[in-house]
Structure formats: C-alpha cells, structure tokens
Biotite code that builds the C-alpha atoms (Angstrom):
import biotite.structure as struc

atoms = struc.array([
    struc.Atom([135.587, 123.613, 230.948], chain_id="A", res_id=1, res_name="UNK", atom_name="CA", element="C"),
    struc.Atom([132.620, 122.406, 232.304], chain_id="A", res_id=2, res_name="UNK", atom_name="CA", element="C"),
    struc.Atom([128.785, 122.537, 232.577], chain_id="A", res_id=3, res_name="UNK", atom_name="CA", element="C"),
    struc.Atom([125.725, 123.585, 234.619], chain_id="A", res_id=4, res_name="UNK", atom_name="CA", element="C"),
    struc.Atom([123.579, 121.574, 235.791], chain_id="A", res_id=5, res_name="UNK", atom_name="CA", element="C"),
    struc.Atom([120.829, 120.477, 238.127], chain_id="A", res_id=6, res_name="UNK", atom_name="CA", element="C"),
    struc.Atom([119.997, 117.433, 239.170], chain_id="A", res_id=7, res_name="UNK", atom_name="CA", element="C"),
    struc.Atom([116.355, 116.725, 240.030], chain_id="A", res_id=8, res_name="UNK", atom_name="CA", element="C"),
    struc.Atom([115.907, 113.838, 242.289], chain_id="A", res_id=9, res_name="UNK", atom_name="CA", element="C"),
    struc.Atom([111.917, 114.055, 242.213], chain_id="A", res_id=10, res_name="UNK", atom_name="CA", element="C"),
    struc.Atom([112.281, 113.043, 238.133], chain_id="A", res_id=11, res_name="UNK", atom_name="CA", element="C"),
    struc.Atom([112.089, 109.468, 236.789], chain_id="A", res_id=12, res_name="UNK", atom_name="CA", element="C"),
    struc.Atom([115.900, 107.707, 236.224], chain_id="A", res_id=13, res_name="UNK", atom_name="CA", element="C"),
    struc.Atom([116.972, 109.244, 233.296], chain_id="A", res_id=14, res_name="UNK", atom_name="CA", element="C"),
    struc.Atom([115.446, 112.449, 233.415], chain_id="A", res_id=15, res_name="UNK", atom_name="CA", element="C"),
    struc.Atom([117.052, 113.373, 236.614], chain_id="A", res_id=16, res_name="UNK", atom_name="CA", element="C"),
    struc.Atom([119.738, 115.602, 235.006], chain_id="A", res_id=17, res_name="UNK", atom_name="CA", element="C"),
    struc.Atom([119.116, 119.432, 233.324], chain_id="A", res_id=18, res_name="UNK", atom_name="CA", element="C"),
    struc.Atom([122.186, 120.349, 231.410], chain_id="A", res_id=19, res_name="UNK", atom_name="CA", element="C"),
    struc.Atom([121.479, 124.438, 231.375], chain_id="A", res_id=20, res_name="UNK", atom_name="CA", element="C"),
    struc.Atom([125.051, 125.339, 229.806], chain_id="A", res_id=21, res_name="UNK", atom_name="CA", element="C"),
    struc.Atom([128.457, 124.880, 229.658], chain_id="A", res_id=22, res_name="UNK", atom_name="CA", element="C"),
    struc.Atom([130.015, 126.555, 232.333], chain_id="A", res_id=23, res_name="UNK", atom_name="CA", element="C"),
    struc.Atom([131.703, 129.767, 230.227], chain_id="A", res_id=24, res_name="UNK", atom_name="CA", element="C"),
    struc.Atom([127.493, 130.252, 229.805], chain_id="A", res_id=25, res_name="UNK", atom_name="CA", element="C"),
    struc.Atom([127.915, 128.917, 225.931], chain_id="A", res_id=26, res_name="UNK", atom_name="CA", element="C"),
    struc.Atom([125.313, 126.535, 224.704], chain_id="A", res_id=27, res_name="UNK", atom_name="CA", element="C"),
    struc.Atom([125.084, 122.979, 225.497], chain_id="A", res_id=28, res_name="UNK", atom_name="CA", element="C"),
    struc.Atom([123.902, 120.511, 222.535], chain_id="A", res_id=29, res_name="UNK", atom_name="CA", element="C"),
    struc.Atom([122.375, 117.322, 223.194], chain_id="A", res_id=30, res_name="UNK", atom_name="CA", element="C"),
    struc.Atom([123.469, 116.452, 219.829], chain_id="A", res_id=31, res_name="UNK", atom_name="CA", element="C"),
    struc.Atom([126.893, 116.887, 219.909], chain_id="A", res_id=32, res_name="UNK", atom_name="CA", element="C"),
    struc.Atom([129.527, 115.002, 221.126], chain_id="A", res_id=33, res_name="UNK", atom_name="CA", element="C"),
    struc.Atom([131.777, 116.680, 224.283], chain_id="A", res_id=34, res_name="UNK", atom_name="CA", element="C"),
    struc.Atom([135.010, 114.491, 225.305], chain_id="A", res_id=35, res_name="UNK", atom_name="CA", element="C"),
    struc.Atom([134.384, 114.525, 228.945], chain_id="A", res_id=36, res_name="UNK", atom_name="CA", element="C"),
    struc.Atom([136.919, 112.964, 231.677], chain_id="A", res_id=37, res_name="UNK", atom_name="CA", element="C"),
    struc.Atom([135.922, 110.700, 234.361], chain_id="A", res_id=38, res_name="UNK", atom_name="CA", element="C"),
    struc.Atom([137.936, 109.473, 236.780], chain_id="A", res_id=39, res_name="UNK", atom_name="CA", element="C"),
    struc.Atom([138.040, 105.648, 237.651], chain_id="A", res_id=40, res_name="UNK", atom_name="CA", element="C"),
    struc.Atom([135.459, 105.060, 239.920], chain_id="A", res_id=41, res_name="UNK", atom_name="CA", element="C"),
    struc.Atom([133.083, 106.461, 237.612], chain_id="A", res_id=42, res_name="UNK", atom_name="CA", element="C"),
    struc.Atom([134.459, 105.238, 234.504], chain_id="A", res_id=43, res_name="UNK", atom_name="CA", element="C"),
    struc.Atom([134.145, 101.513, 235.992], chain_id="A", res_id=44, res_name="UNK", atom_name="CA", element="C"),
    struc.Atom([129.901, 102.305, 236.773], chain_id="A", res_id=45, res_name="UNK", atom_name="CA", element="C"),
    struc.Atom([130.548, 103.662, 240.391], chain_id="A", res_id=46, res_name="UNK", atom_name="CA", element="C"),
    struc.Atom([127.251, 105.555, 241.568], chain_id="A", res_id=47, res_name="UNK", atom_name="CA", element="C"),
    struc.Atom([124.991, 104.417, 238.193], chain_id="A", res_id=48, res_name="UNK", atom_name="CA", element="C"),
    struc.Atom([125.053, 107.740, 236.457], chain_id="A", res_id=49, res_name="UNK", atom_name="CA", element="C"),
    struc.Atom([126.490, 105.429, 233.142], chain_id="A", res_id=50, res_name="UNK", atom_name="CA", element="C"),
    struc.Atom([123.063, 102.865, 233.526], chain_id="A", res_id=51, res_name="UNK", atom_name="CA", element="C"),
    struc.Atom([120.845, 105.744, 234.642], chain_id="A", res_id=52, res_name="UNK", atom_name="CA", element="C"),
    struc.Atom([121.720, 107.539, 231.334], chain_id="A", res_id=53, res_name="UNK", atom_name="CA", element="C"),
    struc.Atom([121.647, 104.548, 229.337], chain_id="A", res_id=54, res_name="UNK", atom_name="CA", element="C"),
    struc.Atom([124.812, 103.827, 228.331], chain_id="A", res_id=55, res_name="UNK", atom_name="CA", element="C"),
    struc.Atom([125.655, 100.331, 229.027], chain_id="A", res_id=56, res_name="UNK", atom_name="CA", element="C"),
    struc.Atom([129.484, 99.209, 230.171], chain_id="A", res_id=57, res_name="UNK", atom_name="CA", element="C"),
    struc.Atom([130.274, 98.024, 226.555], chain_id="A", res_id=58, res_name="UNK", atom_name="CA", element="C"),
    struc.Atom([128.608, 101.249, 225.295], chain_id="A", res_id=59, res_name="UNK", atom_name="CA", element="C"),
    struc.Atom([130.668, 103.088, 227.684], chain_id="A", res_id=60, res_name="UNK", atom_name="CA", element="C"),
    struc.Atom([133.864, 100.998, 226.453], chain_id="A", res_id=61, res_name="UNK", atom_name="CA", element="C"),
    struc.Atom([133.151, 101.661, 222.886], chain_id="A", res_id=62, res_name="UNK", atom_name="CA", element="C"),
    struc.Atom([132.992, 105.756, 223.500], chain_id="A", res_id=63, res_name="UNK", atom_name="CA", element="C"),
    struc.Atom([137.099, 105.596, 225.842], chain_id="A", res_id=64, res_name="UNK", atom_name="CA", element="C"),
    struc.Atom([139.159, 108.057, 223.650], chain_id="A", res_id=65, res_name="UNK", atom_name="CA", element="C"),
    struc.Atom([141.958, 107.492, 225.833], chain_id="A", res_id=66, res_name="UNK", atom_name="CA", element="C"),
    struc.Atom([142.899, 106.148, 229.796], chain_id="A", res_id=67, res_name="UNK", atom_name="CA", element="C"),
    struc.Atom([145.567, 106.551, 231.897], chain_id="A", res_id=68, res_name="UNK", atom_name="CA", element="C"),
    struc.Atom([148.093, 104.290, 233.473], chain_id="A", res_id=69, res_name="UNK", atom_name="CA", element="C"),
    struc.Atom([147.130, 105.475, 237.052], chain_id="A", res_id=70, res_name="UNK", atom_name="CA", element="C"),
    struc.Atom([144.497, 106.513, 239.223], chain_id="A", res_id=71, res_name="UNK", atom_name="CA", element="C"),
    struc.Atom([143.545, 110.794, 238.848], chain_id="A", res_id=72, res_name="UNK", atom_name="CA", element="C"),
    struc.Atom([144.658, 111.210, 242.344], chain_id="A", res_id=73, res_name="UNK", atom_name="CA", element="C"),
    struc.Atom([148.324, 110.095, 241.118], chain_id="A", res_id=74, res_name="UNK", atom_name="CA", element="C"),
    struc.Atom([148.468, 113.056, 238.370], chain_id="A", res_id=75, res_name="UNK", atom_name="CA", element="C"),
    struc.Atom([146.674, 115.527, 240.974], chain_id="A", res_id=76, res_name="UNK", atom_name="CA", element="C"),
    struc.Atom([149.582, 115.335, 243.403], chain_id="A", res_id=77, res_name="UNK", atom_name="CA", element="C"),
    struc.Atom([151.728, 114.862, 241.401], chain_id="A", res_id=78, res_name="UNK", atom_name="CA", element="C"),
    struc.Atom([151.044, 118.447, 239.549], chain_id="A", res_id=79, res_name="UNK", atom_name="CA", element="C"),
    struc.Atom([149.855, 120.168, 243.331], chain_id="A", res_id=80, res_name="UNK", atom_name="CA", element="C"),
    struc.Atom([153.519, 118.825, 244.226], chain_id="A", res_id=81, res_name="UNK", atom_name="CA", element="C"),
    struc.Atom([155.388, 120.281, 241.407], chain_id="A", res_id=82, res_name="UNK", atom_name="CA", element="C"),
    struc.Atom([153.357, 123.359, 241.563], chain_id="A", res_id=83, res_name="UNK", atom_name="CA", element="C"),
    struc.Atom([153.767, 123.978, 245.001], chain_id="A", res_id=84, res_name="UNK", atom_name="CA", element="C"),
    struc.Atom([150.847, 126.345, 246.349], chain_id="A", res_id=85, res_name="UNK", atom_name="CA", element="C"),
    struc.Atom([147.661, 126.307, 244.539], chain_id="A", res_id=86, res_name="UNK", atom_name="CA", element="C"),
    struc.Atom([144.321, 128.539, 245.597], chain_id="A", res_id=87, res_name="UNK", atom_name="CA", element="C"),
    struc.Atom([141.665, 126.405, 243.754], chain_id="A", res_id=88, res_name="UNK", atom_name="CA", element="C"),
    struc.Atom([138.275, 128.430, 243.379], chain_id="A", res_id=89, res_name="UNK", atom_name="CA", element="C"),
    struc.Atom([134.760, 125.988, 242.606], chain_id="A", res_id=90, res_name="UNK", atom_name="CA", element="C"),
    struc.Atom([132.963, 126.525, 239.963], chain_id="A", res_id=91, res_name="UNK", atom_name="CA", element="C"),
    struc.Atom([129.974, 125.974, 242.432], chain_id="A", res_id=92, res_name="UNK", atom_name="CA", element="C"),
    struc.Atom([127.854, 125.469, 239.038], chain_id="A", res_id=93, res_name="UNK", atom_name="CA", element="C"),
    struc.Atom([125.511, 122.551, 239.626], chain_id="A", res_id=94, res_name="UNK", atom_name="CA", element="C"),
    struc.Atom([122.616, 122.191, 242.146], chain_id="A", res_id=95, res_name="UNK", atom_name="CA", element="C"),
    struc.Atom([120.232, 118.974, 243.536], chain_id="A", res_id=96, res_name="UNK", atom_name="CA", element="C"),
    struc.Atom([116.613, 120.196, 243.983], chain_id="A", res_id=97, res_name="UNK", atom_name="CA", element="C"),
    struc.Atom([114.785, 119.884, 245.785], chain_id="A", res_id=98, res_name="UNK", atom_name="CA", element="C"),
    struc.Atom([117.214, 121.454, 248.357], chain_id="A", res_id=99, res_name="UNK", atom_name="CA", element="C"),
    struc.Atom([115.687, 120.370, 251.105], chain_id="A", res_id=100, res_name="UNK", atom_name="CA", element="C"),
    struc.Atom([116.188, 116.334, 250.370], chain_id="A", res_id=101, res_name="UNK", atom_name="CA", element="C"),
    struc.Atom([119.481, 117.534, 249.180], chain_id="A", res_id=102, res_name="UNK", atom_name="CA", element="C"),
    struc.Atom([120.810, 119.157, 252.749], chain_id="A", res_id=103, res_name="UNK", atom_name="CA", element="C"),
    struc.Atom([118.791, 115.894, 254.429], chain_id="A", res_id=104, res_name="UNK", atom_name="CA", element="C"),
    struc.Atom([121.643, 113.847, 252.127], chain_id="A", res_id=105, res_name="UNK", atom_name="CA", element="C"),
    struc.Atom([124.203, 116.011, 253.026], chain_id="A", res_id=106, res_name="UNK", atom_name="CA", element="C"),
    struc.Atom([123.839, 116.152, 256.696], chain_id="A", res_id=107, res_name="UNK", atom_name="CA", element="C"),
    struc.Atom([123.648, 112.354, 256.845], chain_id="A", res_id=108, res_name="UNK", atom_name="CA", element="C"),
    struc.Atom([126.787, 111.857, 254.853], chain_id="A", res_id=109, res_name="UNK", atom_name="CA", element="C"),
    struc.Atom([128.371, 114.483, 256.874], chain_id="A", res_id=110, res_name="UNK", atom_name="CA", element="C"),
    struc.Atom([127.982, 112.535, 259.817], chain_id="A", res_id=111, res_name="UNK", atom_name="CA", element="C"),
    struc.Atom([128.490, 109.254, 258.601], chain_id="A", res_id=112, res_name="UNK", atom_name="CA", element="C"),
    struc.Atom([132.106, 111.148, 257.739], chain_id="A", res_id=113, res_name="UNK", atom_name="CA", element="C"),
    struc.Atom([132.767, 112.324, 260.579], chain_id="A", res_id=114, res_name="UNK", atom_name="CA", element="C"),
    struc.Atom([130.805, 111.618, 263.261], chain_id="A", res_id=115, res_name="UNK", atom_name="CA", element="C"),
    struc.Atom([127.936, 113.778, 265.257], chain_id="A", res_id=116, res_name="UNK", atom_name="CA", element="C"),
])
C-alpha cells in the first residue's frame, strides 16, 4: 500500500508535501502512526526529506522497527529472479506542482543521465 501525494515546491520546507490519501483512496491520518519502508539511501538522510519533515537522525533511529542485512536492490532481484517474468504497473499516484518547474527538473536530469 501506499499514498497520494503532491509535492509543492513553491511551499516553505516542511509544508512542501500534501498527503491526499492512501493509495486504495482510504483516509490518511496525520495522527496515526503508518510503518513505512525506506530503502537505504533514504533511511541514512539521502535527499533531506527526514530534516525537511523534522525528524532528526536520532529521531529517525528511535522510530527503525526493523532493517535488513542488505541493500533493497539485493531482495528485488533476488525475488524478480525467482519469479521469473514480472509486468509491474505504477501506481503513478503522486505529482510535483507546479508542473512546469517539475518537467524543467526532469528534462535536466534526463540529460545529465543520458546525455542530449
């Protein structure tokens, strides 16, 4: 399961993110608690969504239900190998606005990837 989302880059840090739902279209609470799973670059602060929502690395260490021995690439092919074929469909449930700054940030990165 997951959620929906925008992310609003015009907003101040911290108020950047809109959670509309979770993504079966049931309610999202701000005051409950969701075990959510991140994979290591993340989990260790990569990109500053931790900071920019306020939770601090200790925070962050405090709230670890569990971790894995290996990186989530490891399990991934490890399950796509024992599975064989799989036809993955995205959710496609979370947007940046405004759109415009977001396909400027996407065209850049695209060509930073792989060239002009």
């Amino acid at each position: 399961m997951g959620i929906r989302y925008t992310v609003d880059v015009t907003k101040p840090a911290g108020a950047r993110v809109n959670i509309t739902s979770l993504s079966d279209g049931s309610p999202f609470s701000y005051s409950a608690s969701y075990a959510v799973a991140v994979n290591s670059y993340r989990a260790n602060g990569g990109g500053g969504h931790f900071p920019a929502a306020g939770i601090t690395g200790k925070e962050l260490e405090r709230r670890i239900v569990t971790a894995t021995e290996r990186d989530l690439r490891h399990y991934m092919t490890e399950w796509i190998r024992k599975k064989g074929t799989i036809s993955p469909v995205p959710l496609s449930q979370w947007q940046i606005v405004p759109a415009e700054w977001a396909a400027g940030a996407k065209k850049r990165e695209m060509r930073m990837l792989f060239g002009d």
